[in-house]
N, C-alpha and C positions, 0 to 999 in steps of 0.2 A: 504494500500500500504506500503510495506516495503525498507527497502531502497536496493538498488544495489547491488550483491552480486560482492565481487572482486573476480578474475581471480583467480583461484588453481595454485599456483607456482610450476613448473611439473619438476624444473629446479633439483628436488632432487627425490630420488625414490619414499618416500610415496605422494610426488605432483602425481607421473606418475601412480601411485596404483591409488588412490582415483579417476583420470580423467578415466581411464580402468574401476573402478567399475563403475562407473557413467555411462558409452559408454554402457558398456555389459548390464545393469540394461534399459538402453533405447531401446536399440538392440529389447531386451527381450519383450517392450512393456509396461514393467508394472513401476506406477507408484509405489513411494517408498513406501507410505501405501503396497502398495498390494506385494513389495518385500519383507517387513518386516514380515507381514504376512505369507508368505512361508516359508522364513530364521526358524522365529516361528516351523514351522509345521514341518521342516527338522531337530529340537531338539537345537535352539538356543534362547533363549528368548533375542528378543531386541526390544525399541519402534522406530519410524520413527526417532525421536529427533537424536537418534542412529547414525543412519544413514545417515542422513544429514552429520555429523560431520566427516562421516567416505567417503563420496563423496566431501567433502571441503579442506580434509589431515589435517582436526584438533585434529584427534585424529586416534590412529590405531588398524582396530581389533584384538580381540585375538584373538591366531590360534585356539581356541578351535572353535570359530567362520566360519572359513574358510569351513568346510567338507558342512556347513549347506547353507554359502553361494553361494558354485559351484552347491549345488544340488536344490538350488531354483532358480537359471540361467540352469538348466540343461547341464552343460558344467562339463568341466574338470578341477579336482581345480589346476591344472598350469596353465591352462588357464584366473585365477587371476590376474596372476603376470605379471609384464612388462620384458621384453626380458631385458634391464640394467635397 
C-alpha cells in the first residue's frame, strides 16, 4: 500500500494538461502500462514511470512527444490541450 496520492493543482495550465491527459487516457480505457505501450508503438519511447509524472503535472512532455501521444488516444493532438 502506498500512500495517498494529492490532488493535481489544475489551478495553473500544466495542472489542467496533466488532469485532460489522465481523463482522455481513462476515457480511452487503457490502463497507463498499456498507454505507454502504444505512445511506444506511435514512435515515442517512454516507460509508465513517464507517465505517471506526466498525469500528476510533475513534469511536462516534450512536444516531440505529443504526435505519438494523440495517436495512441486516437484523437486529435489539440485535443490534448485545455481550452485556457
Amino acid at each position: 500500500m502506498g500512500r495517498p496520492q494529492k490532488p493535481v493543482d489544475d489551478s495553473n495550465y500544466l495542472g489542467r494538461f496533466a488532469v485532460r491527459l489522465r481523463k482522455l487516457r481513462e476515457k480511452s480505457g487503457m490502463t497507463v502500462e498499456e498507454y505507454t505501450a502504444k505512445v511506444c508503438e506511435n514512435g515515442y519511447p517512454i516507460v509508465p514511470r513517464t507517465e505517471y509524472h506526466w498525469e500528476r503535472a510533475r513534469t511536462t512532455p516534450p512536444l516531440e512527444a505529443i504526435p505519438a501521444m494523440a495517436a495512441a488516444l486516437s484523437i486529435k493532438i489539440r485535443t490534448l490541450f485545455p481550452d485556457s
